[in-house]
LUMPANU-837546 format. One record per residue (C-alpha): residue number from 1; x, y, z. Coordinates in pm, 1 decimal. Layout:
BEGIN
NUM_X_Y_Z
...
% end
This chain:
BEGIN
1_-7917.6_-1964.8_3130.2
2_-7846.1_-1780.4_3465.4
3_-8019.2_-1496.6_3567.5
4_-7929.6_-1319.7_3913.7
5_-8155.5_-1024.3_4031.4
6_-8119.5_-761.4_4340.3
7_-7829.5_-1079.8_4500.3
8_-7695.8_-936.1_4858.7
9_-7495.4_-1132.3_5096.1
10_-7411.0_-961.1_5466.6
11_-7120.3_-1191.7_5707.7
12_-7102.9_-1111.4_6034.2
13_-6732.8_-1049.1_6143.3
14_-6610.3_-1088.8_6510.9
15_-6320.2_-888.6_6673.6
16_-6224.5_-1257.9_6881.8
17_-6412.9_-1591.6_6821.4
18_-6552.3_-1621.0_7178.8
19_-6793.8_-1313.8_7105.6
20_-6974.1_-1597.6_6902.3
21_-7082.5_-1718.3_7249.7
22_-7095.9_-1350.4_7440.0
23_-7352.7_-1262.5_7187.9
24_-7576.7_-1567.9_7242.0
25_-7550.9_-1517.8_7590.1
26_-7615.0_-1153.4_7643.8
27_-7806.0_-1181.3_7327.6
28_-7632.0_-820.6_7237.9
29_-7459.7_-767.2_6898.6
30_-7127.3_-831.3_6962.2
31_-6984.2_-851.7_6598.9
32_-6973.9_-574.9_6304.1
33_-7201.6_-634.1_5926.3
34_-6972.5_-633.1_5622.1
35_-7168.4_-562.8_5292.7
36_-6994.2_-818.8_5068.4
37_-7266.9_-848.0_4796.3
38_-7535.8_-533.3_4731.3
39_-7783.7_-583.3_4480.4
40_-7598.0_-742.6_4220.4
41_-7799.4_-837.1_3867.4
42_-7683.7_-934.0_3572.8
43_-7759.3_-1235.4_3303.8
44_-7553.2_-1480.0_3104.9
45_-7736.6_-1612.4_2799.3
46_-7698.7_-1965.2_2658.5
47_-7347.5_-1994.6_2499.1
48_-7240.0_-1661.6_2638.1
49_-6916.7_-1624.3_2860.3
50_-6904.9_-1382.2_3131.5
51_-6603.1_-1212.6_3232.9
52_-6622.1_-1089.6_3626.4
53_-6321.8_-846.9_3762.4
54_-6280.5_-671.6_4082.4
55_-5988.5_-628.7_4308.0
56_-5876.7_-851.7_4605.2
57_-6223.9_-821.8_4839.4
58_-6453.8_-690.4_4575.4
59_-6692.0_-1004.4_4620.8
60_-6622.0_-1186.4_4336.1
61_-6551.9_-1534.8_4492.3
62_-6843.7_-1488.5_4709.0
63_-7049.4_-1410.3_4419.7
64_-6976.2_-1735.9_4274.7
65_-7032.6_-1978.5_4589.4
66_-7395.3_-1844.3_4611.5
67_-7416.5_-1954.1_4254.2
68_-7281.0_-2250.4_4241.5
69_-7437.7_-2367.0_4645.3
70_-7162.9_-2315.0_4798.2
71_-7317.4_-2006.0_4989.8
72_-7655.5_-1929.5_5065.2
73_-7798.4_-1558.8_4970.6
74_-7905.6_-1337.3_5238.0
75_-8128.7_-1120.1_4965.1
76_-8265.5_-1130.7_4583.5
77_-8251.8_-1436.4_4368.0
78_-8086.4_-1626.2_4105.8
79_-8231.5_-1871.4_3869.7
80_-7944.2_-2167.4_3652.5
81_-8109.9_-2376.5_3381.9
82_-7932.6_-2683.4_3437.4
83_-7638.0_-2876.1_3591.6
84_-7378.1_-2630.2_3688.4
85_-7001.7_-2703.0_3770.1
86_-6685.7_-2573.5_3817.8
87_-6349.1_-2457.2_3968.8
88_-6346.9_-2228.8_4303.9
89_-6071.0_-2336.1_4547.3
90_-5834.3_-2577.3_4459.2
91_-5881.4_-2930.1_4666.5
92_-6210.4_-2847.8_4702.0
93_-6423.4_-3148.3_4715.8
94_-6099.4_-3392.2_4785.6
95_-6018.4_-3641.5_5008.0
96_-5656.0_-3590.6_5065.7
97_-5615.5_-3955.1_5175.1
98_-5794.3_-4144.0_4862.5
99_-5647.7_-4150.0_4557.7
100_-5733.4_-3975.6_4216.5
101_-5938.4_-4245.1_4121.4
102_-6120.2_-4294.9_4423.0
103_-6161.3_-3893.4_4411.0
104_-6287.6_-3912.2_4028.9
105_-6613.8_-4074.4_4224.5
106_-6621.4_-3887.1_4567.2
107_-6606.4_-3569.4_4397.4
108_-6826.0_-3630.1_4099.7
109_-7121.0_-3736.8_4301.8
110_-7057.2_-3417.7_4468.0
111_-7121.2_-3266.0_4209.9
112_-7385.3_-3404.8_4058.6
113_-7296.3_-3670.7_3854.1
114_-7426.7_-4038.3_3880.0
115_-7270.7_-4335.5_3933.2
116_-7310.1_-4445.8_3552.1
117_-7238.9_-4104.2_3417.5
118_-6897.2_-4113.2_3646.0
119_-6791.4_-4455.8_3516.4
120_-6907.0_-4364.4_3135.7
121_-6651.4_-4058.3_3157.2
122_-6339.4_-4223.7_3375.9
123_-6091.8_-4326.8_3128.3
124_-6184.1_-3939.4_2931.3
125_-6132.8_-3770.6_3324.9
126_-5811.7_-4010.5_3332.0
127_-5689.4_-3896.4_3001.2
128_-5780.6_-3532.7_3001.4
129_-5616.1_-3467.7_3336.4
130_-5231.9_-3633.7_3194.8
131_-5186.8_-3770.0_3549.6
132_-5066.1_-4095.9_3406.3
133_-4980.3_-4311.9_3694.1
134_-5011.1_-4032.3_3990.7
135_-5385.3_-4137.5_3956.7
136_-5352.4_-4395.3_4222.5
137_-5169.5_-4150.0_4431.2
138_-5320.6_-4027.2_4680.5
139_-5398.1_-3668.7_4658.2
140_-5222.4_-3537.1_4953.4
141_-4888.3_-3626.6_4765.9
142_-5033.2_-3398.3_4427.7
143_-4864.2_-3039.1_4363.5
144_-5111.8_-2792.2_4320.0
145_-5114.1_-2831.4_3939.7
146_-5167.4_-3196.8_3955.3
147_-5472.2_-3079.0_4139.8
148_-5578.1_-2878.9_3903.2
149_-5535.5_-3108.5_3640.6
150_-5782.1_-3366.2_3841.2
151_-6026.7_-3078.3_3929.4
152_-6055.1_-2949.8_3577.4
153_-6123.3_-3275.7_3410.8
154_-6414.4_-3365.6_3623.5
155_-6589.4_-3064.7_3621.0
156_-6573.3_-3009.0_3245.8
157_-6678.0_-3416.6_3161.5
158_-6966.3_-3359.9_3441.2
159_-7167.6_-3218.9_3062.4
160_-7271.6_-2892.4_3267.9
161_-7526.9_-2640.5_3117.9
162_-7258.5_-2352.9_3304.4
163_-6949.4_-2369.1_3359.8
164_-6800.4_-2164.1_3637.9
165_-6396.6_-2051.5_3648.7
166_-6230.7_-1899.0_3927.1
167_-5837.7_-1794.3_3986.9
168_-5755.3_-2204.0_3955.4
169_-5637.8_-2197.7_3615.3
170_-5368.9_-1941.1_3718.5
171_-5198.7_-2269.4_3848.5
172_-5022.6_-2520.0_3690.4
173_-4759.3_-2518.1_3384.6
174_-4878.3_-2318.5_3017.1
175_-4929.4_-2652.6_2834.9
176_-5224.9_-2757.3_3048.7
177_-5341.4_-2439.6_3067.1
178_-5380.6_-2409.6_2723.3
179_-5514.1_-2709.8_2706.3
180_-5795.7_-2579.8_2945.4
181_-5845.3_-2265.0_2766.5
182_-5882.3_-2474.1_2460.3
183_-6161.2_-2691.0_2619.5
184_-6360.0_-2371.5_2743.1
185_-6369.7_-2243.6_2397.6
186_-6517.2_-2560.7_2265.4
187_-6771.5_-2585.6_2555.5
188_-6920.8_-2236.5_2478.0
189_-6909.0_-2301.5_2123.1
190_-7126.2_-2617.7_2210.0
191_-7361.5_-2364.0_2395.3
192_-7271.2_-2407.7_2730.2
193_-7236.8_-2087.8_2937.1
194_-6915.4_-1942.9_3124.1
195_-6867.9_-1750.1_3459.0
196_-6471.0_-1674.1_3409.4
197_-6328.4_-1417.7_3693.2
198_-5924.2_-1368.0_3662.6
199_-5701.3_-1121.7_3702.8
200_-5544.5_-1204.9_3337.5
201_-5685.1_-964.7_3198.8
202_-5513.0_-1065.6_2792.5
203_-5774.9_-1358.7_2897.9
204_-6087.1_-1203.3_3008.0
205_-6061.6_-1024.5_2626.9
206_-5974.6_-1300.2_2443.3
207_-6265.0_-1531.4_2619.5
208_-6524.5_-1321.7_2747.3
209_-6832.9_-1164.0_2508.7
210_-6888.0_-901.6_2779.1
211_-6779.9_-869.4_3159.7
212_-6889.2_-708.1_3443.4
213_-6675.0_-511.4_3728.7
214_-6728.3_-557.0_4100.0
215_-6572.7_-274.7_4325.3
216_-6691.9_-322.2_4738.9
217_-6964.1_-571.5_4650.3
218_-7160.4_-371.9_4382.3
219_-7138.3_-366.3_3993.0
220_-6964.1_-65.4_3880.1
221_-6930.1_-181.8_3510.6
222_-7120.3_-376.4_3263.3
223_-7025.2_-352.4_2915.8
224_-6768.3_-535.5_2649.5
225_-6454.8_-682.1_2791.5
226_-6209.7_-398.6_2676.8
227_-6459.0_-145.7_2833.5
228_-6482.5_-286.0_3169.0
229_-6054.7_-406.9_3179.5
230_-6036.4_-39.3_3165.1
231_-6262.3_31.1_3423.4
232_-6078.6_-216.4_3613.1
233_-5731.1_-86.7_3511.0
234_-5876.1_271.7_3683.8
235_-5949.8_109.9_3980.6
236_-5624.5_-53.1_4007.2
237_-5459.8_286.5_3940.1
238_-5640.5_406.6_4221.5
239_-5421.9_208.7_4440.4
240_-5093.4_181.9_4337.4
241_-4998.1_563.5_4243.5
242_-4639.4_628.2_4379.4
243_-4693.1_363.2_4635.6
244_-4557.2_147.2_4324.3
245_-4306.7_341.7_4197.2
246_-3937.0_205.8_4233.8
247_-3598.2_370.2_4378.1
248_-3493.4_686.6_4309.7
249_-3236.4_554.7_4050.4
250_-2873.7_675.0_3972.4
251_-2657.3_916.2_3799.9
252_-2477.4_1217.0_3811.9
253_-2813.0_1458.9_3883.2
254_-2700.7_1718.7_3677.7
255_-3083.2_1654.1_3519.1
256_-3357.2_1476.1_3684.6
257_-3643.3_1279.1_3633.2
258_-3915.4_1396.4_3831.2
259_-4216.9_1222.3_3738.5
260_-4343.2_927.9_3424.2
261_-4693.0_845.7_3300.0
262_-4808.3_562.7_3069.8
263_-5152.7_550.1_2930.9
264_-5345.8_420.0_2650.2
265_-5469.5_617.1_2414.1
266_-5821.3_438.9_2432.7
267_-5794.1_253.3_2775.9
268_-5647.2_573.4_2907.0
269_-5472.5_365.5_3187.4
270_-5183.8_167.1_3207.4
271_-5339.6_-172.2_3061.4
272_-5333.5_-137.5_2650.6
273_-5434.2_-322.0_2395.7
274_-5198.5_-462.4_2135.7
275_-5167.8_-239.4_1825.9
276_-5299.1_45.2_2087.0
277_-5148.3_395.5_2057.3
278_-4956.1_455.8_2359.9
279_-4867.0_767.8_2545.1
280_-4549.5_762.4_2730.9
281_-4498.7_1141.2_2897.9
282_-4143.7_1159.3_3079.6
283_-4096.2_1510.9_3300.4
284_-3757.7_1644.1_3445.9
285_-3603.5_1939.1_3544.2
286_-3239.6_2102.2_3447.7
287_-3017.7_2124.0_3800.2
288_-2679.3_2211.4_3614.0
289_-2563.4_2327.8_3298.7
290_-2538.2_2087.7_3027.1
291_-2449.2_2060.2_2693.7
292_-2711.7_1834.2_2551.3
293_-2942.3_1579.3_2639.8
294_-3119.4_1244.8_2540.1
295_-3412.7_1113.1_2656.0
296_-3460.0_763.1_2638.1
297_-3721.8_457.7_2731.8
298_-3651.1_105.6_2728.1
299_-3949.6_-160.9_2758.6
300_-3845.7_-478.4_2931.6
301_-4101.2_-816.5_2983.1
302_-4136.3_-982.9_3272.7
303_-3796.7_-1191.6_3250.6
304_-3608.3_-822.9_3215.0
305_-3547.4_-895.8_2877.9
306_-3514.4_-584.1_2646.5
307_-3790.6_-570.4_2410.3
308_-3754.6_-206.2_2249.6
309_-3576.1_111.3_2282.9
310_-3512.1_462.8_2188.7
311_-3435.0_766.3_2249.3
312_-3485.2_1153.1_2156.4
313_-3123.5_1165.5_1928.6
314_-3205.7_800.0_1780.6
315_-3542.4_960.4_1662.4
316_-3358.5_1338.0_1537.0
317_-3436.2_1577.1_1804.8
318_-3146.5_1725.2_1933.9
319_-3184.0_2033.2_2206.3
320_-2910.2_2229.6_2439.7
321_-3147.9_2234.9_2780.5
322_-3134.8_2538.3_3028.8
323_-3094.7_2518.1_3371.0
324_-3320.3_2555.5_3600.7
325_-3631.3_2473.8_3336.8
326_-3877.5_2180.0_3389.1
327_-3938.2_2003.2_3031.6
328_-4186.4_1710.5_2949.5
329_-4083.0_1454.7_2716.1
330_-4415.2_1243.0_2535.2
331_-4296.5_937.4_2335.1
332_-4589.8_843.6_2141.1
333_-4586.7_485.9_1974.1
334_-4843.9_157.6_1888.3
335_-4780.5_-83.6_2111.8
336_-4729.4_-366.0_1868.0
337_-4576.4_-595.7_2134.3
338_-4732.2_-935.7_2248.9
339_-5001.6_-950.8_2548.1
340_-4826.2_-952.3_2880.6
341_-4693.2_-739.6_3163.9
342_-4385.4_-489.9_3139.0
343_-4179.1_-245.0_3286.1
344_-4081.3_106.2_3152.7
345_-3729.5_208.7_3224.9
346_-3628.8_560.0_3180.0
347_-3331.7_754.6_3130.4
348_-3137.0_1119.1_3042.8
349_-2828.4_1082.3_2936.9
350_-2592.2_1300.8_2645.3
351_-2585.1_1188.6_2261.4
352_-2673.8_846.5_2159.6
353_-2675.1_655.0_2476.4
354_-2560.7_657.5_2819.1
355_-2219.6_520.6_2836.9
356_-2066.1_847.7_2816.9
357_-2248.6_1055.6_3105.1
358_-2515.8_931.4_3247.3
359_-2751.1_1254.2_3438.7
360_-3014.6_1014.6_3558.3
361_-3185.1_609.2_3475.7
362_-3451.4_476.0_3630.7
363_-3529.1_140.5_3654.1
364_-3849.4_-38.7_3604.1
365_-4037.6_286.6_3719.6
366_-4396.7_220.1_3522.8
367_-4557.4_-63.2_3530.6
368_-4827.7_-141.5_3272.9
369_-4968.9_-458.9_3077.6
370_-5094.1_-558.8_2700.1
371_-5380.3_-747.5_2688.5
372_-5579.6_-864.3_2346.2
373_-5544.8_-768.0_2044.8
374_-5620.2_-538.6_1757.6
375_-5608.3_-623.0_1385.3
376_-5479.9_-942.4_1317.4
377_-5324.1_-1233.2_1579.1
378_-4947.9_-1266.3_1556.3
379_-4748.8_-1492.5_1710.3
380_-4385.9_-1401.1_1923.8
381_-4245.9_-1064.9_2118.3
382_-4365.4_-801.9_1843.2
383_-4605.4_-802.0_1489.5
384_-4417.0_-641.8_1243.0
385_-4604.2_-495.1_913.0
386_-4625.1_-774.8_663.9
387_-4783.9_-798.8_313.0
388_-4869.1_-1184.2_171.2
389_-4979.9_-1258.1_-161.2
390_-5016.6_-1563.7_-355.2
391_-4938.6_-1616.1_-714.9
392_-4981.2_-1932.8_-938.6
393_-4600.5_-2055.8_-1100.0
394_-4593.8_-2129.1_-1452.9
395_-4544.3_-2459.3_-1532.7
396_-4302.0_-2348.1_-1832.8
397_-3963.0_-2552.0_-1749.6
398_-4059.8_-2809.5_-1505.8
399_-4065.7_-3147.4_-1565.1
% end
């Protein structure tokens, strides 16, 4: 269905726009090569979805203009069996001063759709997209999501052979989005081919049959979704190391926290998968003399909310520390919590919790995110262990 081989795309970038003109003039290079594409190869079969990751820069939008026309290749070549659509940009394509109706046409011809195809698949754009009676609105009075919405709808009823998704479906409100994700899944299972880049990473394992990773225009990974999020989760861990880490907290300092890791047991980075064993390794040093000492965790979603806690008393281990003596703490659990991003909280405190004396909490101090799933879906914050069974009731008594 789409076959790219050797693909390399050089832009020319310019300290000031006028030495556009000095090097015409002098004919002298006046401007610096950046390397955004090198060699890039890969192939998406019919029905197969694609997953494409990469940090901010890594080429991946670039990757997909050249596919879909928007750019032109300076090197190699790729070959698309049929009509290919899709979201890049939102807006893109849109006359700001026509309405969503008028647009339905303007951008449908763009791409690629005829007149009769266009009006056969109106009222099922109309309908798809919810706009109700924004559609003779013009677009320059549309929220982003309402954009979305519009763009969406006519790319998926243009019937392409590929289907190509960029960052656009980050936008807009869950029920849509859903909706969306729903309509991808139906258009690969009709055997239409996917190009999906995102940073959702819960999506690019729930969608994708296999993904590639781009890092400074090349492919670095190539493999099965979980393999390459993790290769991507690496990448990202590359960057953020303390850079990311939050305040040094409060308490009395008579123990401190001096440093916190989270990592998969698997991914071995800080994105896991649900039902994932998860390491969580907590070190800190004695300053004072103490009595005893609890070490505790508390995971939090994205809203702050408290999802679980514990702590070294709550689980039976009880220890009078000594001063002056570093210790590591490693919580080990499976991360049976929904996909979604979290923060780790961390604390030492005496007996059961920190009311009483409090030696040192930090807040929100590891980042890290569940995406997919292992064993079976579940539904809410957390899957609990459950047993069904099904049994036939006599009939004895009833009338």
């Amino acid at each position: 269905m789409i076959t790219v081989t050797n693909l390399h795309k050089r832009f020319k970038l310019y300290k000031k726009p006028s030495d556009r003109l000095r090097e015409i003039i002098w004919r002298r290079s006046f401007h610096q090569n950046y390397e955004a594409l090198r060699d890039i190869s890969f192939t998406v079969a019919a029905g197969e979805t694609l997953g494409i990751l990469g940090k901010n820069g890594a080429g991946k939008s670039t990757l997909l203009k050249i596919i879909t026309g928007v750019l032109l290749a300076d090197g190699g070549n790729f070959q698309v069996e049929g009509k290919i659509t899709g979201l890049l940009e939102l807006g893109t394509g849109f006359d700001a001063d026509l309405n969503g109706l008028q647009n339905i046409t303007s951008n449908g011809l763009l791409i690629g759709m005829s007149m009769t195809e266009i009006a056969a698949q109106k009222q099922a754009i109309i309908d798809f997209s919810e706009l109700g009676d924004f559609i003779y609105e013009p677009i320059r009075t549309y929220s982003s999501g309402m954009i979305m919405r519009l763009a969406f709808s006519i790319a998926i009823h243009a019937n392409p052979r590929c289907f190509v998704v960029d960052e656009a479906l980050s936008v807009g409100d869950a029920h849509f989005q859903q909706k969306c994700m729903h309509r991808i899944k139906r258009f690969r299972q009709e055997g239409g081919s996917i190009l999906f880049v995102s940073h959702d990473l819960n999506a690019i394992k729930m969608l994708c049959d296999r993904a590639i990773v781009l890092d400074q225009g090349v492919v670095v990974a190539d493999g099965s979704p979980e393999d390459a999020v993790n290769h991507y989760n690496r990448l990202i861990a590359d960057l953020e190391e303390q850079s990311q880490r939050q305040e040094m907290g409060y308490g009395s300092n008579e123990a401190e926290i001096t440093a916190v890791k989270l990592w998969g047991q698997d991914s071995r980075g800080r994105v896991v998968t649900a039902g994932e064993k998860t390491h969580i390794e907590i070190s800190f040093k004695i300053n004072t003399p103490i009595e005893d000492l609890t070490v505790g965790i508390m995971i939090r979603d994205r809203f702050g909310q408290d999802i679980f806690g514990t702590n070294s008393h709550h689980l039976g281990l009880d220890f009078e520390p000594q001063r002056d003596i570093h210790y590591k703490a490693l919580f080990e659990l499976d991360m049976d919590i929904a996909p979604g991003k979290y923060t780790l909280t961390v604390a030492l405190h005496s007996r059961e919790n920190h009311i009483e004396l409090c030696y040192h909490w930090r807040d929100n101090i590891e980042t890290f995110e569940v995406a997919g799933t292992r064993g079976h879906i579940f539904s809410g914050v957390c899957r609990l262990p459950t047993k069904v069974k099904l049994q036939r009731e006599t009939e004895i008594g009833y009338r």
